[in-house]
C-alpha positions as CSV (number, residue, x, y, z in Angstrom):
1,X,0.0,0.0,0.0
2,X,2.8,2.7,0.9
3,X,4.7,1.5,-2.1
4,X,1.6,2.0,-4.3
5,X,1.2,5.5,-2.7
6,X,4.7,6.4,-3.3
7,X,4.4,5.4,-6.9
8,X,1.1,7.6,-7.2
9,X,3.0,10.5,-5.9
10,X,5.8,9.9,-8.1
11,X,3.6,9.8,-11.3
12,X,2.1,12.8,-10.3
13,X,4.8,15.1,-10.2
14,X,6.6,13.3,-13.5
15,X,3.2,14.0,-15.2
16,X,2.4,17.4,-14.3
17,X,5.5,18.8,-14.5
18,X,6.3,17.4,-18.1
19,X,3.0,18.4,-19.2
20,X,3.7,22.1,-18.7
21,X,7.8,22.0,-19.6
22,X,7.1,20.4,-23.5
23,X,4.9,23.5,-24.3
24,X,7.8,25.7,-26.9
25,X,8.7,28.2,-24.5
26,X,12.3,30.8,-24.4
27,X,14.1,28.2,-21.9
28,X,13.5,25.3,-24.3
29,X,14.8,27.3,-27.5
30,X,17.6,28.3,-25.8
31,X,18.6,24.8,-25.0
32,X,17.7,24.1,-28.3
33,X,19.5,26.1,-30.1
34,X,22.9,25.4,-27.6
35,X,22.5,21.6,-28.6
36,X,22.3,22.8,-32.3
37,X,25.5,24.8,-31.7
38,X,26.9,21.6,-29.7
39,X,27.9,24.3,-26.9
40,X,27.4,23.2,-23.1
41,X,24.8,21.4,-23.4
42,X,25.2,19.1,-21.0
43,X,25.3,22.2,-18.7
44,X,22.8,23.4,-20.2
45,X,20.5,20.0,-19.1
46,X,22.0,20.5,-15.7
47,X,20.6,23.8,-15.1
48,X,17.4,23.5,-16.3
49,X,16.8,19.8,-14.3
50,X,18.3,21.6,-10.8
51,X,16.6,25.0,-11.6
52,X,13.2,23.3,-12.0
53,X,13.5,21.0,-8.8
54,X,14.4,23.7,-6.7
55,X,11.4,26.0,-7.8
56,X,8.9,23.3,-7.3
57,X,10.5,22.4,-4.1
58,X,9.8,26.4,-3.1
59,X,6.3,26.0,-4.3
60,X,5.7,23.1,-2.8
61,X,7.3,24.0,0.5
62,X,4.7,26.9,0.6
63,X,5.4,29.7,-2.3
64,X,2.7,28.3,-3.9
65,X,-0.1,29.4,-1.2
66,X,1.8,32.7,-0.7
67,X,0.9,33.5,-4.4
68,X,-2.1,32.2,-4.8
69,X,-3.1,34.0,-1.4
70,X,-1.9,37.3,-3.5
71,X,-4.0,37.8,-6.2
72,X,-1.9,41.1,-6.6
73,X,1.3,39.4,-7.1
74,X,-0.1,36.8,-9.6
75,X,-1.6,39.4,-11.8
76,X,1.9,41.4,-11.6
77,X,4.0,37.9,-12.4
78,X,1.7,37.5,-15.5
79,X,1.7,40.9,-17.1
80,X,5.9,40.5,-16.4
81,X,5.5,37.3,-18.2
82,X,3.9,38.9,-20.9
83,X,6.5,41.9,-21.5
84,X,9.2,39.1,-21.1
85,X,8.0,37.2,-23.8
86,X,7.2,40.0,-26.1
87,X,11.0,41.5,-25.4
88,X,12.2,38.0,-26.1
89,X,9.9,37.5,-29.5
90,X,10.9,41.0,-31.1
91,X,14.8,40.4,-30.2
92,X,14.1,37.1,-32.1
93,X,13.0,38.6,-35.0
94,X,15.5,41.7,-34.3
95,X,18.3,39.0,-35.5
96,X,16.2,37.9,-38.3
97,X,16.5,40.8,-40.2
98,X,19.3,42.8,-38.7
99,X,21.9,40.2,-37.3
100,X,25.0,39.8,-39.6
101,X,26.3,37.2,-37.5
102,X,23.9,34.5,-38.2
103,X,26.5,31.8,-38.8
104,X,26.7,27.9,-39.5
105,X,27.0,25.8,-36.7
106,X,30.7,25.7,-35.1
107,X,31.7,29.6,-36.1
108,X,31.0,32.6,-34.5
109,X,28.2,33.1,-31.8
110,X,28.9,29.3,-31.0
111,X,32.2,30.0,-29.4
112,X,30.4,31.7,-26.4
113,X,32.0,30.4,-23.0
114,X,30.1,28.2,-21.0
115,X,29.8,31.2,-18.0
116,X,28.1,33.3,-20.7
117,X,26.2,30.8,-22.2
118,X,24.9,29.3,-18.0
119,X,24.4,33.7,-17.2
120,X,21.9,34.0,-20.2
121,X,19.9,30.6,-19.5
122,X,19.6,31.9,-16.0
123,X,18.2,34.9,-17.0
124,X,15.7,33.6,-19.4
125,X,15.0,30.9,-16.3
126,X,14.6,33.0,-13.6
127,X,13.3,36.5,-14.9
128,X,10.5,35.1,-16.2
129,X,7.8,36.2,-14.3
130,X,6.0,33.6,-15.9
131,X,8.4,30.4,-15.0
132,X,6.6,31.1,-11.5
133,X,3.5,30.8,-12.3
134,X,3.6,27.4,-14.2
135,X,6.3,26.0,-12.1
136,X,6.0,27.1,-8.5
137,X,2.0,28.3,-8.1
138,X,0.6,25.4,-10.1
139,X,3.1,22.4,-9.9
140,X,4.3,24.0,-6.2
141,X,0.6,23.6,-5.1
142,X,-0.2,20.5,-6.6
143,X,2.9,19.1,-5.2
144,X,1.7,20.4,-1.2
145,X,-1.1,18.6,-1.5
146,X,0.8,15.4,-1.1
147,X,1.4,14.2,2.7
148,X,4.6,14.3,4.3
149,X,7.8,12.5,2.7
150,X,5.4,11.8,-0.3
151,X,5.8,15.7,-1.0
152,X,9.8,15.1,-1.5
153,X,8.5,12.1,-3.9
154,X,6.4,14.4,-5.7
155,X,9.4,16.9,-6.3
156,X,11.7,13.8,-7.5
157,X,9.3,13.0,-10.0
158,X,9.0,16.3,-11.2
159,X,12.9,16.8,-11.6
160,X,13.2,13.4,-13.6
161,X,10.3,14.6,-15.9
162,X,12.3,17.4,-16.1
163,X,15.5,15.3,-17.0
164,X,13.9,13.3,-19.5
165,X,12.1,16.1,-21.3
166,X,16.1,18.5,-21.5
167,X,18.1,15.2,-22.5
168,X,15.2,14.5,-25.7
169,X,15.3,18.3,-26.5
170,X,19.5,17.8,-26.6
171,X,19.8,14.7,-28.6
172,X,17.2,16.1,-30.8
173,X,19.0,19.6,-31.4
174,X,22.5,17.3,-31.9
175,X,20.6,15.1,-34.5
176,X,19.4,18.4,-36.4
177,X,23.1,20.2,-36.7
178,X,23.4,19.2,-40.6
179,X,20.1,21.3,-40.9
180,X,22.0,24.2,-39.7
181,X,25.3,24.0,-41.8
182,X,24.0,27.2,-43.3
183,X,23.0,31.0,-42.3
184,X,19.6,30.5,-43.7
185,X,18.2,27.8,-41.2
186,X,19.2,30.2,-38.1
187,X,17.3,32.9,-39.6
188,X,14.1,30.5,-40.0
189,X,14.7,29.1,-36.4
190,X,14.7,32.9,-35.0
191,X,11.9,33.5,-36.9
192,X,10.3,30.8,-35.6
193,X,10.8,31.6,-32.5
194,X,9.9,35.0,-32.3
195,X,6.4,34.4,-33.6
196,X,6.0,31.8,-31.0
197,X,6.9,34.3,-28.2
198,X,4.7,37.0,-29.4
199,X,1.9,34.7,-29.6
200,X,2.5,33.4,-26.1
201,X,3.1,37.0,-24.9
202,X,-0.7,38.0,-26.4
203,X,-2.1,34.8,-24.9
204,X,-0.8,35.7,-21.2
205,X,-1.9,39.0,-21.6
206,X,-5.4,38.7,-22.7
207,X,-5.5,35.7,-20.3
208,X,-4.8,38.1,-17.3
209,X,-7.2,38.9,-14.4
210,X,-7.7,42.4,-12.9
211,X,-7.1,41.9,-8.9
């Protein structure tokens, strides 16, 4: 019965969170785009897996009820989401048509350092306003509904979701580098991405709530 109940906890954190991280968001592009490059990407993985677990170990510790007890301070984390993704989307397409160093894979851009490389994910992590609503209001509260130790089972199987989805997104970036032997497939990818953002960035903020 207790094995069963650990199990049922464990599920429910590896389900929620991967249903929320596989949505096309600026953290998954980013490590996208490093595995393309074949830059840290295994630190890349790292990051994201750690950075997760430790934000749904905040939520579920009790973040989650602060927020949620705030309608104030959820309305302000979306509307920052919202301007976070719209800054993101139009630098996107800022390098689409004004970036001259658009370069093949291996040249360039790609020979970033890996302290660089870790300083922008963690920016695009953590000052997104709207990283805390998905991942510590709605997995966090979730997660403190378990009971006891079965709250540290929930966060486990949230960070292996987590694992699983960043090491898929890697092999898959590393499996389309010959795609992006040319200048031309880096444009389409910004492009991509920027329209993505700027739709996500409209749907936060016509989704938000006046407290």
């Amino acid at each position: 019965m207790w094995t069963t109940t650990i199990s049922s906890s464990w599920v429910a954190g590896f389900t929620v969170c991967l249903s929320l991280i596989i949505s096309i968001g600026a953290q998954n592009l980013y490590v996208l785009r490093q595995a393309v490059q074949g830059r840290h990407v295994r630190a890349c993985v790292a990051w994201c897996v750690v950075s997760d677990a430790l934000l749904i170990a905040v939520g579920v510790a009790g973040m989650s009820q602060l927020i949620a007890g705030a309608p104030e301070m959820a309305y302000y984390l979306s509307g920052g989401g919202a301007l976070f993704l719209l800054a993101y989307g139009l630098y996107a397409l800022w390098r689409v048509v004004f970036a001259a160093d658009v370069v093949p894979h291996g040249a360039g851009v790609a020979q970033r350092g890996l302290l660089s490389v870790l300083s922008t994910l963690a920016v695009i992590t953590l000052l997104n306003p709207h990283v805390y609503l998905d991942t510590v209001l709605l997995v966090g509260s979730i997660g403190a509904r378990q009971e006891g130790a079965l709250k540290a089972v929930f966060v486990a199987g949230a960070a292996c979701a987590s694992l699983v989805w960043f090491v898929l997104l890697a092999l898959a970036g590393r499996r389309m580098q010959h795609w992006f032997a040319h200048p031309l497939p880096w444009r389409v990818l910004d492009a991509l991405t920027g329209v993505m953002m700027l739709a996500l960035s409209w749907w936060v903020w016509t989704g938000m709530n006046t407290p």
